[in-house]
N, C-alpha and C positions, 0 to 999 in steps of 0.2 A: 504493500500500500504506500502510497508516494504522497498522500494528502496530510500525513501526520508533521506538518512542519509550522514555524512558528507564521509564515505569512499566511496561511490557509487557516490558522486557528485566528489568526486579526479578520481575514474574509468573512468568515464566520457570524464572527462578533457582529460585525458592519453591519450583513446583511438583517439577523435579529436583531440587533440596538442600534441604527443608524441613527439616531437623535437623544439617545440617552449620553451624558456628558461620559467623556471618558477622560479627561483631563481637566484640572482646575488651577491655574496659576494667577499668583500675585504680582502682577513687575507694578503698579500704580499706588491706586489705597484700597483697590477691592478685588475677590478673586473672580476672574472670569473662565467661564467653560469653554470649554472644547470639544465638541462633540467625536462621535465614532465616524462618521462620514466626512467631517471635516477634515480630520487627522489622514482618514487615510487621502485624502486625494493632496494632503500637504505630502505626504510619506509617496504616492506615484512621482510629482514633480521633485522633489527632491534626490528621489533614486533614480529617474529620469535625467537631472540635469548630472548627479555620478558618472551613470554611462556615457555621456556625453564630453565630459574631462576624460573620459579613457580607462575607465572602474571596470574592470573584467569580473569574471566569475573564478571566486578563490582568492582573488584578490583583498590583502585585510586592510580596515582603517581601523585608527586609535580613536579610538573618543573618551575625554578630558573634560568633565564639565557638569556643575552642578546640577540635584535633579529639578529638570524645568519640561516644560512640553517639549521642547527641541533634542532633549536627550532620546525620548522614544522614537521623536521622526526621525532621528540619526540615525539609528540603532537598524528600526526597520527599513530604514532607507536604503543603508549597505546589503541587508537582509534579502530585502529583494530584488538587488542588483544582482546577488548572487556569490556574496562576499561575505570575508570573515568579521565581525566585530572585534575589536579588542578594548573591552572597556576597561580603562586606566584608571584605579584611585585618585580623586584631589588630592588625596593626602602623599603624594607620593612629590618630595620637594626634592629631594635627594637626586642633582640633574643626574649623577651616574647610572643612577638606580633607574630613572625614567629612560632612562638614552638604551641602557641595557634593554628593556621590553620593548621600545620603539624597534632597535635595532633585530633583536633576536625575533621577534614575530615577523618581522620584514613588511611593516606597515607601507603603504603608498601613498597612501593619505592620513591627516592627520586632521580631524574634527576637534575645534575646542573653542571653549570661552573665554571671554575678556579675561576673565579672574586669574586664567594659566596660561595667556599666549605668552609671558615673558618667559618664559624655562623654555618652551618650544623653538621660540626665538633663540635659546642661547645654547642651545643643540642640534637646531636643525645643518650646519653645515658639516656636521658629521655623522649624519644619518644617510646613507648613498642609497635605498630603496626609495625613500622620500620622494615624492612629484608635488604635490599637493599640500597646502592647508587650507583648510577650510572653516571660516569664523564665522562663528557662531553670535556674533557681535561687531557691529561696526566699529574701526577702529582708525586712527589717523594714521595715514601716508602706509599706506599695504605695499608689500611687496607684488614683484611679477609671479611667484608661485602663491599668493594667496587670494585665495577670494572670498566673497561675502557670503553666506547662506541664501538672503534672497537673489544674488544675482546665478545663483547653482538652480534654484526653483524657478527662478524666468527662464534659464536655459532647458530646463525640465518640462518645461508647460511645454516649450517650442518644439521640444523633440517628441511628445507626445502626441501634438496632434496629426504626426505623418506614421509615429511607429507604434503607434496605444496597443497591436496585435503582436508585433515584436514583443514588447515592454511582457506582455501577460503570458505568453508564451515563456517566458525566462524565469520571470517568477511561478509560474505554473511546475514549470523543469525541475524547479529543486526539489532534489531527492530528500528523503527522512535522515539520510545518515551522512550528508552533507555538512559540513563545519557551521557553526553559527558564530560560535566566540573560541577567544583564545584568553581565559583568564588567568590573571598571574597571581600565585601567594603572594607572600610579603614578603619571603625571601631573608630574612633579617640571620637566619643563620648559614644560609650560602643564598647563590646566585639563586633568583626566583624561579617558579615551574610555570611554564603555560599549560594549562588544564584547557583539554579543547573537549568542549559542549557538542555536541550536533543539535540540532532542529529536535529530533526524537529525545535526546534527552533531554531536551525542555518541555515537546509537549506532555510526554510520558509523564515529568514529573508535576506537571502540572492537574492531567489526571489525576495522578495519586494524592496532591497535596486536596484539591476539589473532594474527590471520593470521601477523605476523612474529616474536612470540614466544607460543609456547602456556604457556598455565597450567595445569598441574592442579589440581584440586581441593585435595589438601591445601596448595598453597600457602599461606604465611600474611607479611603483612608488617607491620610497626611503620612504621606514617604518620610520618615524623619530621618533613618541610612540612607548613608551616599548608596547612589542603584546601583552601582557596579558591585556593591556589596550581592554575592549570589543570594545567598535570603531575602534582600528587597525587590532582585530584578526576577525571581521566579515566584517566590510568596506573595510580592508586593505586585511590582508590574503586571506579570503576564496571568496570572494567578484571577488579578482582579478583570484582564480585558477576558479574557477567557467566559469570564461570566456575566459582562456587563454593568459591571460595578466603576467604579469613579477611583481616581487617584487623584491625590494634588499634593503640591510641592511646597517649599518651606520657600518664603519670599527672600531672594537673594542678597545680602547686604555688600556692605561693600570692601567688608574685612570675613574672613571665617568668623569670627567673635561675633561677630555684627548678626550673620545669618543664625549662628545659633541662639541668638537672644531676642530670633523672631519666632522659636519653636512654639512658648506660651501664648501668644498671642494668635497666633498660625493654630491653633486646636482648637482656642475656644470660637474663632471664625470659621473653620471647617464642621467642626462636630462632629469628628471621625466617631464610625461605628466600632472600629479595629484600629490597634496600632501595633505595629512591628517593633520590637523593643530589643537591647542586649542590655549585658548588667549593668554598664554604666549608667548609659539612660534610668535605669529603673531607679536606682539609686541615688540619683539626683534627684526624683519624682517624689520618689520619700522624705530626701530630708528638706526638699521646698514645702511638703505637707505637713510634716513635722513643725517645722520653723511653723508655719501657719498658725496651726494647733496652737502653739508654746505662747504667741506673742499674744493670744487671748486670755493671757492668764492660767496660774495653777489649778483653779475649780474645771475647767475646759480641757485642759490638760489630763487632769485626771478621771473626768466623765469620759474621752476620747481613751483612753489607757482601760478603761473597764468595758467599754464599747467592745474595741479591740478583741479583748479576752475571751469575753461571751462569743464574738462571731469564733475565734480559735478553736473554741471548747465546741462547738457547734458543728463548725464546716470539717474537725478532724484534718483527714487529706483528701476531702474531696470523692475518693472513691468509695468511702465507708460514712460519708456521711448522713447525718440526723439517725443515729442509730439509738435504743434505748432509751433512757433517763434523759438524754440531750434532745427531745422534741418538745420538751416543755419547754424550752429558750428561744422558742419561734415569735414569740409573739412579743417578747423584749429585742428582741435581735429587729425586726420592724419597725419597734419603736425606735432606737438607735438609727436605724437605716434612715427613716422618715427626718428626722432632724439631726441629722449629725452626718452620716456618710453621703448619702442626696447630696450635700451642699458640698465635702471633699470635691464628689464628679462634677459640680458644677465649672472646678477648676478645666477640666477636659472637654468641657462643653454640653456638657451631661447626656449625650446617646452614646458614649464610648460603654460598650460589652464586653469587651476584655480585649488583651496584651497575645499576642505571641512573642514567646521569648526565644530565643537563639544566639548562636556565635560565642559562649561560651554558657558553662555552668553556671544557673542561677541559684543564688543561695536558698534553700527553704525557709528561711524567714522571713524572705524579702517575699517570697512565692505567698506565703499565707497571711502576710501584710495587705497585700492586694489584692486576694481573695476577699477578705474579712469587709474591705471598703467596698464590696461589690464589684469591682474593676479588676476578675483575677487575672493572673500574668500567667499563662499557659506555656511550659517550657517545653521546645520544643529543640529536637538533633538533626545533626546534618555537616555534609562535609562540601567544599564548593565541587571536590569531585563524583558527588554526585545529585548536583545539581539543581540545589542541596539536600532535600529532603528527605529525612530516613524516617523520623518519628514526629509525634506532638502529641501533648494533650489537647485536646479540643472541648468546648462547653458540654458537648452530648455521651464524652467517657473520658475523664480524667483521673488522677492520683498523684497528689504533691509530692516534688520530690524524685521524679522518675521524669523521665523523659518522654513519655506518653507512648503510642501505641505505636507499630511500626505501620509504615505507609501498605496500603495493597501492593499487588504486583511485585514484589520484593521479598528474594530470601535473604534470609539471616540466621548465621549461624556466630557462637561464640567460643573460638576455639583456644588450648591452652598453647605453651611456650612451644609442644613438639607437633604445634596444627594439628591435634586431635581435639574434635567438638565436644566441648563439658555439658552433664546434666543441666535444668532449668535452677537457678538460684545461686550458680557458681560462677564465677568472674573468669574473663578472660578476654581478646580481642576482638573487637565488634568486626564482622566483615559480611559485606552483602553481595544481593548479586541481582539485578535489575535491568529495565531500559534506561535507568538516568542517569546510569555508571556511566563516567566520561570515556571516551579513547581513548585517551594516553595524555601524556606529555608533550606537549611542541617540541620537536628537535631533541629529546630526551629518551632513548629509547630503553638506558638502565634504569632511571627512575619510572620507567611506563612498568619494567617487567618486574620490580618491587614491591610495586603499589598492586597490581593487576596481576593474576595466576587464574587461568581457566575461566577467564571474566569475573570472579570473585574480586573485590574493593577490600583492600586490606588498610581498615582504616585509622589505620595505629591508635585506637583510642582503649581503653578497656572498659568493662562492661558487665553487665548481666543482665538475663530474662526472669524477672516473677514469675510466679504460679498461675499469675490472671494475666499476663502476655504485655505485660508494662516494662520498656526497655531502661536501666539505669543506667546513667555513663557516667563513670569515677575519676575521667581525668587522664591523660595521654597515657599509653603504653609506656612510654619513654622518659616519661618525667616523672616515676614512681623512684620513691627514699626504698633505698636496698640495704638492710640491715648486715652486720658483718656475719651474721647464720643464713644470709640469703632470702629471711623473710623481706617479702614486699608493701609498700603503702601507699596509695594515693594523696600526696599531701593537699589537695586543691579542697577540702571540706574542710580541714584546719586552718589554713587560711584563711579562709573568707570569714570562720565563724573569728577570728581573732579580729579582722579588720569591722567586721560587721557589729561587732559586740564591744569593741572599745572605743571611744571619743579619741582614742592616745596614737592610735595603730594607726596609720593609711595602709601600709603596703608591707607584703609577709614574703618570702620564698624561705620555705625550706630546705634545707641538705640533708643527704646521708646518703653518700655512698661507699658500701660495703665498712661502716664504724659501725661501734660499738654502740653508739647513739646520735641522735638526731641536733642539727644545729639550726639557726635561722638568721638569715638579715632581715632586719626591721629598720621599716622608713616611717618616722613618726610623726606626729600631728604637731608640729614645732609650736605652731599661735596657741592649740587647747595648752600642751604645755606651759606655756609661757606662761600663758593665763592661770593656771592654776598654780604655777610657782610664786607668781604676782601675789595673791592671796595670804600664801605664808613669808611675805615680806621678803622670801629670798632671790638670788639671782644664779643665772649659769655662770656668775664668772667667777664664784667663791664654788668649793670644793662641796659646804654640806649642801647647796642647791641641786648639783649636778649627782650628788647620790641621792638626792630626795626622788628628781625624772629618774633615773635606772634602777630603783626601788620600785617608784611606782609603773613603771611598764611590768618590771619582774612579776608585779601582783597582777596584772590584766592576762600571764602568761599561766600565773599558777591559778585563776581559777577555774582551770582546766583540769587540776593535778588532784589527788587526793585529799578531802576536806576540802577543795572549792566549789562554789554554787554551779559551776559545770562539771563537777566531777560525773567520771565514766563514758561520756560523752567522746572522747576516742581514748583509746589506746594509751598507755603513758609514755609506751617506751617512743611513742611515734612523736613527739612533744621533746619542744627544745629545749635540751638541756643549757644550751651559751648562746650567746645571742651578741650579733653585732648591731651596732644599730651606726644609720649610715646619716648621712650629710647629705644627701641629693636621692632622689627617688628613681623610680624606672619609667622613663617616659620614651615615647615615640621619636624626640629628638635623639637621647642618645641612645637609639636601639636598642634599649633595653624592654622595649613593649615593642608589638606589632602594630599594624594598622588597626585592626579589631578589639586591641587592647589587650593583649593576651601577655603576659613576661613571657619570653624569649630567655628560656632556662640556661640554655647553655651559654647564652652569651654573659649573663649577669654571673655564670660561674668562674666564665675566663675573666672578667672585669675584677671581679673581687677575691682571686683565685689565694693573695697571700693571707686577707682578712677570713677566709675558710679555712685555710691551714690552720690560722692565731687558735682558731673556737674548739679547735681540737687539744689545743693544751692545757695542762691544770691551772695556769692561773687566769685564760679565758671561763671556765667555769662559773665565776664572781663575775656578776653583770658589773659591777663598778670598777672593773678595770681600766688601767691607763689610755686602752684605746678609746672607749667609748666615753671616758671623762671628756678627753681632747673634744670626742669630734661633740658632744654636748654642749661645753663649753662655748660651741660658735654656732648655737642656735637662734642670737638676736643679732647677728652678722649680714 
């Protein structure tokens, strides 16, 4: 069957929604639609005026640029020219790192916005596939290879009205297992992978994502991930044109900063039904609610803290809830709802239904925070190589805490260290096997034959299946603490609950490989510090200040340990016995995080490789060591 492809599932749509909006953007003071009929005949002229610059079939272009209505006409515009996409992170500033994916895909054209034409600029004469760029934005004194978008769509109309039978003929042609995108990791620990998509495994997974959660139509959501994020451009994008549903985009500012401080206003003028979320976001969601809550005073604070509790004790996880003695909290849990959580979602615009979460592990507290307000955050798994969708919970079958059910169409098996498949409830590596599992690698054909064995998706993550077919994932294969008897652990639930559970903590990594015990670097809340040093009159630059903070983190650490309010809650031996704590955090500047936000393990262990050794010796044991005095000492610096 040759119709399974992304421009045939847009046809689709047209033909049923031709008037139903399928885009909503802000460039003025108000959002205006875009309808399904509109878009497409802006996506023929656009890929019409492509072919006309000399866009072949197979041929890729890069596309750079925030999400707007023009990123979709891009997209499908190469799509149905018969070309590969390659859509590029904003976030990718890094000109070697850009130049590398430009180069290594062997792009021809180059699509992008005002926001990024200066990197492209300061790259482009060492790009030797390069013919084209194409702006996405009028710009002063353009080069001879650049043009403007509408002058590509005037050339587009021109060429249409003599080859409209050519044109539909070409996009008819594309086959299912023809390229669609070439998407690239983050790369942050070697040179990045191009993960190449076909048509089929987009529509496939769009299938599967539809199958476990239906849309209707008037659905509408506010893209808050950049699209090239593969959870926004298959969950989000195609997910919703598939079904006749609306998207719309966060009004552009004129700094990153700028557009992200249009997200709050951009929701409560949408009214998204749905939003697509990862941890960060969710996390900032909370503590703006929070804050909220607090500046109403202690009585507010504390009727919202009992709120809270009841909906906790109530909703359980979701899959066993209102069971027994807990159905009598129905009718207080309403009460609360009616005046107290109501007005939370008013912040979201009040018809948002819940969150899909993705792109990394969500904490379960953050998970049943959200529930509780009405607005659960349903977490859901996936890998961009496959496209992405593996699991979710969804409103009609969920369970906190799990990664929700596996999509249709897809096997999954969890096999141990020697690739033999363990019973249901035993841990080992998640790997599937589908239509949404990518091809391969771009130009990589050892990391194709790595990843891929008999079409099976080895997804380096580990895992297991419940009893009732609820999939959990614990956190990479490969970034499990290895105790020196060879037992394993996932440290990514200690984490979070350290960072999520302290005012003190931002940022946790673990160690332990093949010792006797477990160590950590810790990047601390320097302002709560200060602020709370402030209180007992002292400072970081006298000695008992600076063991009062390495005290008080030691206590955030141990009420984890035996006799604290977290006791049993993991393992002890998996809990840090020494702890450095650092001067600068892990951010995406010094690649210490990825684009997604994820640490980048191995690099933060060659960074701090001699500070790991120290934590191994008897006198790192004493959090108030010399090391961690110094780097304390220049926290008001």
């Amino acid at each position: 069957m040759t119709h399974r492809t992304l421009p045939f599932l847009f046809e689709e749509s047209v033909e049923k929604y031709p008037n139903n909006p399928l885009m909503r953007e802000k460039t003025n003071t108000e959002y205006e639609s875009l309808s399904y009929k509109e878009m497409q005949q802006l996506v023929y002229n656009f890929s019409g005026g492509l072919i006309t610059l000399g866009f072949q079939k197979g041929d890729r272009a890069a596309l750079i640029s925030e999400g707007r209505n023009d990123w979709v006409m891009a997209e499908l515009g190469v799509l149905y020219a018969g070309g590969v996409n390659v859509p590029i992170s904003v976030k990718v500033d890094e000109l070697n790192d850009l130049k590398f994916r430009l180069a290594h895909s062997g792009c021809k054209f180059i699509i992008v916005s005002k926001g990024h034409y200066a990197k492209i600029e300061k790259i482009k004469g060492d790009l030797p596939d390069l013919e084209k760029i194409i702006l996405l934005d009028e710009i002063d004194n353009s080069s001879d290879d650049e043009i403007y978008k509408g002058d590509v769509i005037d050339k587009g109309k021109e060429y249409l009205e003599s080859n409209l039978s050519t044109f539909n003929n070409m996009w008819k042609s594309i086959k299912e297992d023809d390229y669609a995108n070439i998407c690239y990791t983050s790369g942050t620990t070697a040179d990045p992978k191009g993960i190449i998509l076909t048509h089929r495994n987009y529509t496939a997974n769009v299938e599967q994502a539809t199958a476990l959660l239906p849309i209707p139509e008037n659905y509408v959501s506010l893209l808050i991930l950049p699209w090239d994020h593969s959870f926004a451009h298959t969950a989000g994008i195609y997910t919703l044109m598939k079904n006749g549903a609306s998207m719309a985009s966060i009004k552009v500012g004129s700094t990153p900063l700028e557009t992200l401080k249009n997200i709050p206003e951009n929701i409560k003028e949408i009214k998204p039904t749905f939003l697509l979320s990862v941890p960060a976001l969710a996390k900032n969601f909370r503590k703006n609610i929070e804050k909220g809550i607090k500046a109403k005073g202690s009585k507010v604070e504390k009727f919202f803290n009992n709120a809270l509790q009841t909906a906790y004790e109530y909703n359980a996880d979701g899959f066993t809830k209102v069971r027994g003695i807990q159905k009598i909290k129905k009718p207080l849990l309403a009460f609360y709802d009616k005046i107290l959580f109501s007005k939370v979602r008013e912040g979201f615009g009040g018809r948002l239904e819940f969150f899909i979460g993705g792109g990394a592990l969500l904490d379960i507290e953050l998970q049943k925070f959200f529930y509780a307000i009405g607005i659960p955050m349903f977490q859901g798994y996936g890998l961009s190589e496959s496209a992405p969708v593996i699991s979710a919970n969804v409103p009609a079958k969920h369970k906190l805490g799990s990664s929700g059910m596996p999509v249709i169409n897809l096997e999954i098996k969890i096999l141990n260290e020697d690739g033999i498949e363990v019973p249901t409830g035993e841990k080992g590596e998640i790997v599937v096997k589908g239509e949404n599992v990518m091809a391969g690698y771009w130009k990589n054909p050892e990391a194709t034959r790595e990843a891929l064995k008999d079409s099976w998706l080895y997804t380096g993550d580990l895992g297991y299946l419940d009893e009732d077919g609820f999939l959990y994932v614990l956190g990479r294969f490969k970034s499990l603490l290895i105790s020196s008897d060879g037992e394993k652990y996932s440290p990514e639930g200690i984490e979070e609950a350290l960072t999520e559970n302290s005012p003190y903590i931002d940022q946790v990594m673990l160690y332990n490989n093949q010792s006797p015990f477990t160590v950590a670097l810790i990047y601390p809340n320097k302002s709560e510090l200060l602020s709370w040093l402030k209180e007992k009159n002292l400072s970081v630059k006298d000695e008992a200040g600076q063991i009062e903070i390495l005290n008080l983190i030691k206590s955030e650490i141990d009420k984890y340990k035996s006799g604290g309010i977290y006791e049993g809650q993991f393992p002890e031996r998996w809990l840090p016995s020494s702890v450095a704590i650092l001067g600068e955090g892990f951010t995406e500047q010094n690649q210490l995080m990825n684009s997604t936000l994820k640490m980048v393990r191995g690099k933060i262990v060659e960074y701090y490789r001699s500070r790991l050794d120290y934590l191994f010796t008897p006198e790192a044991k004493d959090i108030c060591n010399h090391q961690n005095k110094t780097i304390v000492s220049r926290f008001d610096q």
